[in-house]
Backbone as a chain_set.jsonl record, in Angstrom:
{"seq": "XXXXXXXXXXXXXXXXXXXXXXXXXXXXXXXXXXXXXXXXXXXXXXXXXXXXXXXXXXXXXXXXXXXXXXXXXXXXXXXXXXXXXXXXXXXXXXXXXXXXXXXXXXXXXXXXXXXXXXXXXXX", "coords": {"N": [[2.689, 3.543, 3.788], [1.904, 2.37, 0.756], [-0.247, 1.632, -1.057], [-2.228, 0.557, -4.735], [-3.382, 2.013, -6.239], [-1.408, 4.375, -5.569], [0.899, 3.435, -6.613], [-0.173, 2.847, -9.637], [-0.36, 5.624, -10.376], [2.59, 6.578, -10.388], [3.783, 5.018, -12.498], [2.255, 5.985, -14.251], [3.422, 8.432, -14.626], [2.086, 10.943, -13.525], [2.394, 14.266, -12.161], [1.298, 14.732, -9.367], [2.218, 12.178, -7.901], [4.956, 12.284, -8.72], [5.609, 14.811, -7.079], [4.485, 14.064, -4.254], [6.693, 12.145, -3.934], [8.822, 13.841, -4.279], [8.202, 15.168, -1.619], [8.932, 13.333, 0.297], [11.217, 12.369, -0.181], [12.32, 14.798, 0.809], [11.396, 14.347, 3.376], [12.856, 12.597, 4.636], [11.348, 10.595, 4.86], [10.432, 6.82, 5.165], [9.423, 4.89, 2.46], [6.367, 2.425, 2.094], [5.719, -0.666, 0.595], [3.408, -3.246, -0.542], [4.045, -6.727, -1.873], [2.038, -8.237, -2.965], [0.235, -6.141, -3.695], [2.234, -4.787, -5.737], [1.613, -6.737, -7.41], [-0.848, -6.552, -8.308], [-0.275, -4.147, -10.004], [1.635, -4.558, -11.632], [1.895, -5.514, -14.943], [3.322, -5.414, -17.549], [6.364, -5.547, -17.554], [8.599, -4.489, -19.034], [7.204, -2.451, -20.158], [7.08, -0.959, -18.368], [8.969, 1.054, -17.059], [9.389, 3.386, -14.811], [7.767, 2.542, -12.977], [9.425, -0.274, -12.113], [11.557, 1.236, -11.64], [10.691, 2.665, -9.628], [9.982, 0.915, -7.622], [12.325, -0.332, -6.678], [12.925, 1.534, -5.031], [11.622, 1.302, -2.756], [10.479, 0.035, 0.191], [9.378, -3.751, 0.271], [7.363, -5.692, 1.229], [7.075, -8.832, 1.852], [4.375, -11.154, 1.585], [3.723, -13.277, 4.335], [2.445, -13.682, 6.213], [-0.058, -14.998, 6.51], [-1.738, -15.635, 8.419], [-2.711, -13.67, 10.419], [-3.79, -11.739, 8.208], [-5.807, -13.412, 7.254], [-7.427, -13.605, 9.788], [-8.2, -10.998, 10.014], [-9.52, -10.288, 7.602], [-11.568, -12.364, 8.423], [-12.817, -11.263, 10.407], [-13.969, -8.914, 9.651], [-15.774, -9.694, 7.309], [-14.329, -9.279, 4.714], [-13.341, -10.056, 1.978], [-11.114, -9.405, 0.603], [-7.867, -9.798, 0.342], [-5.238, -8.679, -0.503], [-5.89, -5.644, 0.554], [-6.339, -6.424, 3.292], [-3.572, -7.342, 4.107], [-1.871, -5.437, 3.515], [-3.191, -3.712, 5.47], [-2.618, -4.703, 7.535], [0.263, -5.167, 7.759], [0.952, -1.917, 7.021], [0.036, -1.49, 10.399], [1.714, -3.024, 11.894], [3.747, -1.845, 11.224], [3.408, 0.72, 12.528], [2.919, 2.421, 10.527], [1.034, 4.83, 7.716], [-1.646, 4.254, 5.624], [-1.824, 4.871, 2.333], [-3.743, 5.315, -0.345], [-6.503, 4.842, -2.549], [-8.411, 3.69, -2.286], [-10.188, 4.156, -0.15], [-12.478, 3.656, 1.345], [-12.802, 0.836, 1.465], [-10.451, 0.321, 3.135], [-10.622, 1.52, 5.211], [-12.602, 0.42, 7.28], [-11.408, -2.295, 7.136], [-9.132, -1.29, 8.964], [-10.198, -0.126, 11.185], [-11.417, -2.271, 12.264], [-8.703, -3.19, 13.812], [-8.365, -1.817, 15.878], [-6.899, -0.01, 18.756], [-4.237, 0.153, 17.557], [-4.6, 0.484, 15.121], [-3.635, 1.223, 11.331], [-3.679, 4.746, 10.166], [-5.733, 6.534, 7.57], [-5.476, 7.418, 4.2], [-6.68, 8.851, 1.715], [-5.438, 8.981, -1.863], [-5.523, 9.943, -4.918]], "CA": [[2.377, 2.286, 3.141], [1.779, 2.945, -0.628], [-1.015, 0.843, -2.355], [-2.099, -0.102, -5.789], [-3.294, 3.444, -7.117], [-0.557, 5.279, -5.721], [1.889, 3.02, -8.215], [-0.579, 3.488, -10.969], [-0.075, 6.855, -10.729], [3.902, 6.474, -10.556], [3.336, 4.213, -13.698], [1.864, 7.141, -15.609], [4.146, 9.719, -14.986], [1.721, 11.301, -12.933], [2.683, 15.063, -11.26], [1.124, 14.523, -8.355], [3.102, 11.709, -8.12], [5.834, 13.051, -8.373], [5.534, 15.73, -5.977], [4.662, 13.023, -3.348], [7.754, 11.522, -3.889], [9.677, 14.74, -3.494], [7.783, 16.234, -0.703], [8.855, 12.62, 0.659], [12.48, 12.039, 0.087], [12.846, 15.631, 1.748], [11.399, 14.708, 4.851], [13.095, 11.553, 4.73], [10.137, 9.038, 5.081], [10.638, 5.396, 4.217], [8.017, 3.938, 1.799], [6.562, 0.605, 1.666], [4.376, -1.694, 0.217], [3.837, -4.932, -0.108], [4.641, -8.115, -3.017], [0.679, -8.621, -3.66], [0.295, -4.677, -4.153], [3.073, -4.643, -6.747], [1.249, -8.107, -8.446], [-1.834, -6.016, -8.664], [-0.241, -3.547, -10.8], [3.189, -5.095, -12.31], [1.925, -5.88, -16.309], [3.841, -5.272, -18.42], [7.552, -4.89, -17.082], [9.09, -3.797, -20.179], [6.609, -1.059, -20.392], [6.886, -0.277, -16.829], [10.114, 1.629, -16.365], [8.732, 4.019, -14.047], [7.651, 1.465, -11.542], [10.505, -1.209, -12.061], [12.622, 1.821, -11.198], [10.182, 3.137, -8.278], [9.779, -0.489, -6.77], [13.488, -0.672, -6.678], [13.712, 2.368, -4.173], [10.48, 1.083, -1.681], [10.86, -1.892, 0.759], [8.163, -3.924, -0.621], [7.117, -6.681, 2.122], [6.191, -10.396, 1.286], [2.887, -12.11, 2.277], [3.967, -14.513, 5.253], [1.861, -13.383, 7.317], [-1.153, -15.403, 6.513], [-2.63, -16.081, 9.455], [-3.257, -12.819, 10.797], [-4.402, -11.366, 7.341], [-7.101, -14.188, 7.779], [-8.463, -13.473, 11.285], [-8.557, -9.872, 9.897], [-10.611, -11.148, 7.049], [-12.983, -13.221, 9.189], [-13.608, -10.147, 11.234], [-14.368, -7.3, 8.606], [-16.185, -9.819, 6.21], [-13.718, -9.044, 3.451], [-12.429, -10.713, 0.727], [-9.923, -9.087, -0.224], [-6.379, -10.623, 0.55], [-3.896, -7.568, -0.658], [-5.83, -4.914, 1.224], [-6.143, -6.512, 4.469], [-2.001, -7.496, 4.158], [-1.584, -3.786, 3.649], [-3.51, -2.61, 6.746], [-1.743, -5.817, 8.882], [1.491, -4.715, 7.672], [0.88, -0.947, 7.979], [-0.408, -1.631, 11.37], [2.61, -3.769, 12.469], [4.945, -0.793, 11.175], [3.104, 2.333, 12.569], [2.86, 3.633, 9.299], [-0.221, 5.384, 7.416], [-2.355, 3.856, 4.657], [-2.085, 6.099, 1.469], [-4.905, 4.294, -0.964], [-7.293, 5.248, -4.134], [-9.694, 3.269, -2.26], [-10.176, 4.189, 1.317], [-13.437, 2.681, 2.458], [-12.813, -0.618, 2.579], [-9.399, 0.137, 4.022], [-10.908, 1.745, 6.707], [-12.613, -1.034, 7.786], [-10.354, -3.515, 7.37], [-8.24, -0.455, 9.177], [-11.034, -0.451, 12.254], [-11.038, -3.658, 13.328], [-7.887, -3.287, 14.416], [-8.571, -1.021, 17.194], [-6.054, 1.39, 18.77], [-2.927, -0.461, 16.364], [-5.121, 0.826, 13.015], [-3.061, 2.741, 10.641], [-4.718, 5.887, 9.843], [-5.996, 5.852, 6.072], [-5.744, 8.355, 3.381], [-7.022, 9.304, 0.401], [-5.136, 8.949, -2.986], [-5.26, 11.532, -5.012]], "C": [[1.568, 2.634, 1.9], [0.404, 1.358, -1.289], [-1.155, 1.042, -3.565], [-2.746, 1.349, -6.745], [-2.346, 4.156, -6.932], [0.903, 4.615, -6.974], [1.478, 3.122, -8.8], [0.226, 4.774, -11.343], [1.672, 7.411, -10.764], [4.199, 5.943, -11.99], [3.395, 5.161, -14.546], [2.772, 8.061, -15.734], [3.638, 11.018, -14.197], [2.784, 12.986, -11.965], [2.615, 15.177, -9.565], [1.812, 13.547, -7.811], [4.108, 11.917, -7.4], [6.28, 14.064, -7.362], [5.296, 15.291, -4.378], [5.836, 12.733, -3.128], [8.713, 12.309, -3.305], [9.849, 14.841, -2.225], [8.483, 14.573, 0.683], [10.288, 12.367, 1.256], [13.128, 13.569, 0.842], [12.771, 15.134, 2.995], [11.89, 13.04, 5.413], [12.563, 10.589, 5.555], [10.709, 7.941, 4.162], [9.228, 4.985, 3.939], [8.353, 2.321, 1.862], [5.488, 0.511, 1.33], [4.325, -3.273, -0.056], [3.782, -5.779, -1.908], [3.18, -8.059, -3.627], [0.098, -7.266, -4.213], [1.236, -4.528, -5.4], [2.482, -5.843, -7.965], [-0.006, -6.985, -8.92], [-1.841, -4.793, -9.67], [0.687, -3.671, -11.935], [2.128, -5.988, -13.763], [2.491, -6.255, -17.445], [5.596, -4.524, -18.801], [8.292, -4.368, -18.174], [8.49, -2.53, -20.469], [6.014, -0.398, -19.218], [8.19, -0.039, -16.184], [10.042, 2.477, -15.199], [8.797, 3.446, -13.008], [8.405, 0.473, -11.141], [10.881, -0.181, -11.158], [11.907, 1.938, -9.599], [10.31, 1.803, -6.768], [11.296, -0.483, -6.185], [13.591, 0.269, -5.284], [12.425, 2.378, -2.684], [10.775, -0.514, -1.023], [9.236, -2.252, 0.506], [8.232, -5.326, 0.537], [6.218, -7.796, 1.817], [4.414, -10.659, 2.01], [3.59, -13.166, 2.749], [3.499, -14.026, 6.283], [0.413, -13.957, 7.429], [-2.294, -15.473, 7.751], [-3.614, -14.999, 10.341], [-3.999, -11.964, 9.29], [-5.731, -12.313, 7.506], [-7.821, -14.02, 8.503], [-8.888, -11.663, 10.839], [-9.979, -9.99, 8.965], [-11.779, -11.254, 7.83], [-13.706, -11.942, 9.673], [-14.4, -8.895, 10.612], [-15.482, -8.17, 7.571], [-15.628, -9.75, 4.957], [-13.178, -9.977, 2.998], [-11.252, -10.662, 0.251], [-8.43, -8.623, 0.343], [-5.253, -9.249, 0.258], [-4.361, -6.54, 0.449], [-5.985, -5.047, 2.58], [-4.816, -7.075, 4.345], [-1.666, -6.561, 4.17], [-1.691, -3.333, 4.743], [-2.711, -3.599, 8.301], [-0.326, -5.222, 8.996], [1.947, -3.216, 7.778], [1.134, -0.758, 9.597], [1.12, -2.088, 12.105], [3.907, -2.442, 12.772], [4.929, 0.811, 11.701], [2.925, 2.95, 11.565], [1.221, 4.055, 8.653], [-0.476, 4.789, 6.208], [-2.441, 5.156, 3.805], [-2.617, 5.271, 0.076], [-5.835, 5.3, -1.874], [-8.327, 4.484, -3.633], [-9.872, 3.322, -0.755], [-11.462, 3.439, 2.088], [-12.986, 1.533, 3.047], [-11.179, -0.496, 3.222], [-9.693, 0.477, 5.502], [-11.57, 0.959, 7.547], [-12.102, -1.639, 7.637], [-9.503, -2.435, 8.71], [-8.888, -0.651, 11.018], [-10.787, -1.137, 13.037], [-9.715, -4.034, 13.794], [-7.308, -2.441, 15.614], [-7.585, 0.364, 17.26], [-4.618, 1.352, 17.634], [-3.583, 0.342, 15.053], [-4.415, 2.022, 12.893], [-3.832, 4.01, 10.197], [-5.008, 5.826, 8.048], [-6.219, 6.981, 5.45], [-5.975, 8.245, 2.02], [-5.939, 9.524, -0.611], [-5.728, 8.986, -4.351], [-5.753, 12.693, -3.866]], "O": [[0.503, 3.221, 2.09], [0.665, 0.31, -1.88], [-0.268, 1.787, -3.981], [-2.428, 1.505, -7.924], [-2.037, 4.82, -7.922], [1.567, 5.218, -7.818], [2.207, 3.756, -9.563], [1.086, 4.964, -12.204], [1.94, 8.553, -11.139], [4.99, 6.634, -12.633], [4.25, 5.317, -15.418], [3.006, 8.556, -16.836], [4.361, 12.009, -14.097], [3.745, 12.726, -11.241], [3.478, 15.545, -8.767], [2.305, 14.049, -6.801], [4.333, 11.858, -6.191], [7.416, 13.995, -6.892], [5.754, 15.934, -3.433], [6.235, 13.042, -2.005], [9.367, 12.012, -2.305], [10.904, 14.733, -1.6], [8.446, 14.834, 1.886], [10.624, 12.213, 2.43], [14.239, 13.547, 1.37], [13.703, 15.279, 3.786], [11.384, 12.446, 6.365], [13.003, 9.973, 6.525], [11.203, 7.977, 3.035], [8.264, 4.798, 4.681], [9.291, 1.527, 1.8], [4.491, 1.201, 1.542], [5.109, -4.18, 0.222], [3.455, -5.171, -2.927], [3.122, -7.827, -4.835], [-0.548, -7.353, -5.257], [0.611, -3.91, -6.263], [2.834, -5.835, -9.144], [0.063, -6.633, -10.097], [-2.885, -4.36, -10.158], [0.584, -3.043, -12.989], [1.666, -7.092, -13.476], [2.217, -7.21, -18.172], [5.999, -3.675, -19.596], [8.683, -3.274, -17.766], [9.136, -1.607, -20.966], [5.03, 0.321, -19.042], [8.587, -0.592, -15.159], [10.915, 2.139, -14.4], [9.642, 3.646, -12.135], [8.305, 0.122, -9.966], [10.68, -0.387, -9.961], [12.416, 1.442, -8.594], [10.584, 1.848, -5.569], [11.32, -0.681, -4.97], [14.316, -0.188, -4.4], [12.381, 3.256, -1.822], [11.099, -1.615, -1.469], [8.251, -1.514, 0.513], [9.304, -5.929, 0.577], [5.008, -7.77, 1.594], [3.708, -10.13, 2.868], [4.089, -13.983, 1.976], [4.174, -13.938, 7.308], [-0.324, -13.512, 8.308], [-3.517, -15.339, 7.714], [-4.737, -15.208, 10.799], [-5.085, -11.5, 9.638], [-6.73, -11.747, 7.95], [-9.006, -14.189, 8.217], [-9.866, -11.153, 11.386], [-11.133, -9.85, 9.37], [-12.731, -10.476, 7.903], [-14.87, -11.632, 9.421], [-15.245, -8.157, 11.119], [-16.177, -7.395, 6.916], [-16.324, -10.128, 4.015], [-12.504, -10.756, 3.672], [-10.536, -11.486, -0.317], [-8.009, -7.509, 0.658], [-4.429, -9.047, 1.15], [-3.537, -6.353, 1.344], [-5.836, -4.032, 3.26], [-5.206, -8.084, 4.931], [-0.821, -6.448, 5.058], [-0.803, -2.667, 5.274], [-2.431, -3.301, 9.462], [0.182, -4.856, 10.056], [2.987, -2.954, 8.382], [2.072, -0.119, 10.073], [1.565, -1.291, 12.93], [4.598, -2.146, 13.747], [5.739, 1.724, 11.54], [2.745, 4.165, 11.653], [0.255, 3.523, 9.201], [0.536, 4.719, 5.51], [-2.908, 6.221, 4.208], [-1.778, 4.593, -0.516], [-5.737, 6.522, -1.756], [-9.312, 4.436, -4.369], [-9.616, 2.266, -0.175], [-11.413, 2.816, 3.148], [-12.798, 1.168, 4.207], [-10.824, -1.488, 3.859], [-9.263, 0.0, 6.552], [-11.071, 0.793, 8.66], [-12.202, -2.127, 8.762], [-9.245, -3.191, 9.647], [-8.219, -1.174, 11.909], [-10.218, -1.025, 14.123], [-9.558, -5.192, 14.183], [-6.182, -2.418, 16.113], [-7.439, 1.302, 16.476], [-4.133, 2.329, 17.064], [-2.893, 0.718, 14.106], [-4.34, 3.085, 13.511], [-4.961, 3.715, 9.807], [-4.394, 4.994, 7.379], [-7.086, 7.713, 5.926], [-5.352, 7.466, 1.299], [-5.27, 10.486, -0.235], [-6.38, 8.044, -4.802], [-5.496, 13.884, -4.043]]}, "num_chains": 1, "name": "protein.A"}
């Protein structure tokens, strides 16, 4: 589950990046991320070929899940609506949090007991 620095860094052109991506489509992992993750970085689509293209090849999962992003919310104290939809939707899919901002994922990540996706560091 790809958040909002790891598309920056798709954006730029980024090596590291890149080498993600590889080391990715070898071991044939499916990426995802979600609609409010792509709002948080989607600017300037004309001058975001890079990520048009990248978006195109990631299942990218809506926000309709309100309700449980909320009770996650309530429980962590957080505010903030994309990265608890990330760790709900992680969570739901088994998959791992790969983030540029790991604290508060990990709490948000926490309170979801033995279900929490595991959370990594980006770069």
């Amino acid at each position: 589950m790809l958040d909002a620095g790891f598309l920056i860094s798709v954006d730029r052109g980024e090596a590291r990046a890149r080498a993600f991506l590889e080391a990715a489509v070898r071991a044939g992992a499916d990426l995802h991320t979600t609609h409010p993750v792509v709002a948080q970085v989607w600017r300037h689509g004309t001058r975001q070929a890079r990520l048009a293209a990248f978006v195109r090849t990631v299942v990218v999962h809506p926000l309709d899940d309100g309700r449980e992003v909320g009770q996650l919310l309530a429980r962590t104290g957080s505010g903030d609506v994309v990265d608890a939809h990330l760790v709900v939707i992680a969570a739901a899919l088994g998959q791992d949090v790969l983030t540029g901002d790991p604290g508060d994922l990990v709490v948000l990540a926490s309170a979801l007991g033995p279900s929490a996706p595991e959370v990594h560091a980006w770069p």
